[in-house]
N, C-alpha and C positions, 0 to 999 in steps of 0.2 A: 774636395773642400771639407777637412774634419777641424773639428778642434782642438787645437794642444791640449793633452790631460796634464791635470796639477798644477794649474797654475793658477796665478791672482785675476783679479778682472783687468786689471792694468795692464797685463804682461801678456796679451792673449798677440798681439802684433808683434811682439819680439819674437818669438820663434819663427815670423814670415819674415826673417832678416831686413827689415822694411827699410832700413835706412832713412838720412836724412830728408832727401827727397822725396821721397814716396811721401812723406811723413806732410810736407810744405805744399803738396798736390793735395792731399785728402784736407788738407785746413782752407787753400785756395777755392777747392769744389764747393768748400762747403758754406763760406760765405757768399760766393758768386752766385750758388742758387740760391740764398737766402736773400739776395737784393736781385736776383732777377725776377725768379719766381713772385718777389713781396711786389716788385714794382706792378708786374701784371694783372696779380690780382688786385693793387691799389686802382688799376686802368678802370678796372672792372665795377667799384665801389664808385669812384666817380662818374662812371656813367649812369650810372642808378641813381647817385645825390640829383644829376642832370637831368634824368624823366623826370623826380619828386619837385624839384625846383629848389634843394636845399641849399642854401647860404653855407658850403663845406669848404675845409683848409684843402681837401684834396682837387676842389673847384678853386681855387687860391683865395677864395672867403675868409672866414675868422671863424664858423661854426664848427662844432663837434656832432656826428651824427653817429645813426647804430649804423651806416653805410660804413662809416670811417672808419666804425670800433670795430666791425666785423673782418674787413679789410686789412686791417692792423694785428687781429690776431692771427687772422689765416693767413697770412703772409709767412706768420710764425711756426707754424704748428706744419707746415710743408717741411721744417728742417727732421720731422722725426722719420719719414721713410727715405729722406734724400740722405742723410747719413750712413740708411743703412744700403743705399744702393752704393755708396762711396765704397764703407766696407766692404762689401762684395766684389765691388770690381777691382780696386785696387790690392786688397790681402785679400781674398779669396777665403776670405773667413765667414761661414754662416751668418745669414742677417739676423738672425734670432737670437745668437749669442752676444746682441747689442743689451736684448732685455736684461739678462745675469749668468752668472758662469752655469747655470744649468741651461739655460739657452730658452727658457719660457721666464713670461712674467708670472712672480709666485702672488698671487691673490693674497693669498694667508696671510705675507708679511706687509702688501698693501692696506688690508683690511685692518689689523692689530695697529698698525703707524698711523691710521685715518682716524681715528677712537681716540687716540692721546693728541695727535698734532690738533685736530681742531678747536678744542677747550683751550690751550697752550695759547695758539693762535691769535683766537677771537678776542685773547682778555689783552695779548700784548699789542695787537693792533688798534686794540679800542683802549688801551692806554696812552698809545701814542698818537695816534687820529683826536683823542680828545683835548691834548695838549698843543696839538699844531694848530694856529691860526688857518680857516676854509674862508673862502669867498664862494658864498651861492649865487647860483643863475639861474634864472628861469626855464625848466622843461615844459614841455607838456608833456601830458600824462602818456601817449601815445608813444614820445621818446624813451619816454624811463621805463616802460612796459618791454619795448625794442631791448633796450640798453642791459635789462635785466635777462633775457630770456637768450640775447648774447654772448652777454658776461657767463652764465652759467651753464651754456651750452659748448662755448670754443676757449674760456679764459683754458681751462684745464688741460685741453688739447695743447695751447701754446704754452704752457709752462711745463708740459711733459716733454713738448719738440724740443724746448731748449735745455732739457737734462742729457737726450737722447744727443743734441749735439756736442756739448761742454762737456758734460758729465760721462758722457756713452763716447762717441770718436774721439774728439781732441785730447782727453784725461789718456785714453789708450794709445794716441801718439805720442804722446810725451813717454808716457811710461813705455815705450815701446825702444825710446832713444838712448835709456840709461843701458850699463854693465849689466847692473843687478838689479835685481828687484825692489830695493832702499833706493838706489839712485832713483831707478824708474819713476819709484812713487814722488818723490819732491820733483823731479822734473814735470810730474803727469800734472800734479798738482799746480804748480806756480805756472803753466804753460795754458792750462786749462781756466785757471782761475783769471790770472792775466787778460786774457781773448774774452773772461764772461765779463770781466769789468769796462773794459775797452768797448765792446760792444754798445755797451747802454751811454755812451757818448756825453757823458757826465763831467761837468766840472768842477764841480764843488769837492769838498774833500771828504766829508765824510760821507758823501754817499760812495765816493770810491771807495771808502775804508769798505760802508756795508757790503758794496756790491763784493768786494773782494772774501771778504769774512764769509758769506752767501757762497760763493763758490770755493770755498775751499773745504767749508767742513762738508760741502754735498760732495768733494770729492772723497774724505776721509770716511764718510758714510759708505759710500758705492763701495770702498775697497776694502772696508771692514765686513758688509752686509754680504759682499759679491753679488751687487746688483744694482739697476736702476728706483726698486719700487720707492723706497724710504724717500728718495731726495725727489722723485717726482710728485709725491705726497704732500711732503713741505710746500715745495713749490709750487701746489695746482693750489694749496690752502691759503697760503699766503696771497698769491696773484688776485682768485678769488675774493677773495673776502675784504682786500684792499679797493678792488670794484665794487663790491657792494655796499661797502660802511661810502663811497662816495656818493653812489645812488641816494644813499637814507639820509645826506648833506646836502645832495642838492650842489656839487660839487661839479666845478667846472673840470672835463676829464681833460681839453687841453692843456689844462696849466701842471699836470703831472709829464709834459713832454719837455718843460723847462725844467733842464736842471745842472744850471749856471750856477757860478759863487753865490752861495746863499741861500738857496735852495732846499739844501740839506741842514740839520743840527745834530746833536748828540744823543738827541732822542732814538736814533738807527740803535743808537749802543743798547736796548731794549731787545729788540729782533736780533742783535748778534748774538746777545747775551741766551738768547733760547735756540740760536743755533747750536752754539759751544756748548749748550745744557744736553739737546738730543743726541748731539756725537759725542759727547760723556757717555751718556746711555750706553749708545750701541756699542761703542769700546767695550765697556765693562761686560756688556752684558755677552761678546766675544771677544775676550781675553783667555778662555782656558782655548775654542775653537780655534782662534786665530780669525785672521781673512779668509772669504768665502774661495775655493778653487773649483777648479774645473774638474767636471768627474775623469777617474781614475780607470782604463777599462778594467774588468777583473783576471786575474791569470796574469 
């Protein structure tokens, strides 16, 4: 098991001749344990709503609990090592070459993207949060204590699983399908981004637009940066801080699982708008380097 040298992060599956098939198994694996595995552990949260006695949706109720919310992330955050055992079994490609073409997560460029994304974040969330009509509900303090400790314990987990699945396998199946490495990347991208929009089961329009817009410049980050850290940055900040401006509302977290015609406004165009701004960045800022490759051996 080595990994092709010189090449893009997208392109690391194309040299395991993966074919189509190969390609429609690692996408199949990877949703089937993301609703088996979620199912289980949702088993697991309503049993516990069941000792406490809570009035939860997972008990067919109408309450939202930290059972539920806990349940709900970790359901999510199993997609980041089930990816990479996909990887592994299927291309026989390093599981650690999920993190970036050097094959570890680089802290460095974690650490520098966590500094700028969350000032960026906080102001366009809280410009938009301010502008959306909330309906409060009553917690006790006891919940919001739960809900927060969480939110800030597993939100980040689940918005890093679901880079390492979109962003990390599926971008690299597509890209894996194309000629060349141009093909690859618009394949890797519209195939990738497609399945993250689809996923969140959304009718309305513009949260498709967001959701789409959201996965495509994480994808044109990953291939520029050669790595996951950048886009699981965004996304542990974003998901975050979206739980905790609801906390500080008093915000019913049920009512963000609705998201039928109407749901959505123009207000997303904010959040895209500082997508498109950061993958401006990172372009610019490799444009003489190029996309990040895989090391080269020497000799």
């Amino acid at each position: 098991m080595t990994l092709p040298a010189g090449v893009e992060y997208h392109r690391v599956y194309a040299a395991r001749k993966p074919g189509i098939g190969r390609g429609i198994a690692a996408l199949v694996l990877l949703f089937a344990g993301m609703l088996i595995i979620g199912m289980i552990i949702g088993i697991g949260g309503a049993g516990i709503d069941a000792v406490l006695g809570n009035d939860s949706v997972l008990l067919g109720g109408a309450g939202y609990t930290p059972a539920l919310h806990a349940a709900s992330l970790l359901g999510i955050a199993v997609i980041l090592p089930w990816a990479m055992v996909i990887q592994l079994w299927l291309y026989r490609v390093p599981a650690a070459s999920l993190h970036s073409v050097l094959s570890v997560f680089r802290w460095e460029i974690f650490g520098r993207c966590l500094a700028v994304v969350v000032p960026l974040w906080t102001v366009g969330l809280a410009v938009v949060t301010a502008l959306t009509p909330t309906d409060s509900i009553p917690w006790s303090v006891a919940d919001l204590i739960a809900l927060f400790v969480v939110t800030v314990l597993l939100t980040p987990l689940q918005a890093a699983a679901e880079e390492y699945g979109f962003r990390g396998l599926a971008f690299r199946v597509g890209g894996g399908w194309g000629r060349t490495p141009a093909v690859g990347l618009v394949i890797g991208v519209l195939l990738s981004s497609v399945l993250f929009t689809v996923s969140h089961l959304a009718l309305d329009p513009w949260l498709n637009l967001y959701y789409f817009i959201f996965g495509a410049t994480l994808c044109l980050i990953t291939w520029r940066s050669g790595g996951l850290e950048i886009a699981v940055v965004i996304h542990a900040v974003n998901n975050t801080l979206a739980f905790l401006l609801a906390l500080v509302l008093w915000a019913d977290f049920a009512a963000g699982w609705d998201r039928s015609v109407g749901t959505g406004s123009p207000l997303v165009l904010v959040l895209c708008a500082l997508l498109i701004g950061v993958c401006a960045i990172v372009w610019r800022i490799t444009r003489r380097s190029g996309p990040g490759r895989t090391p080269v051996p020497a000799g």
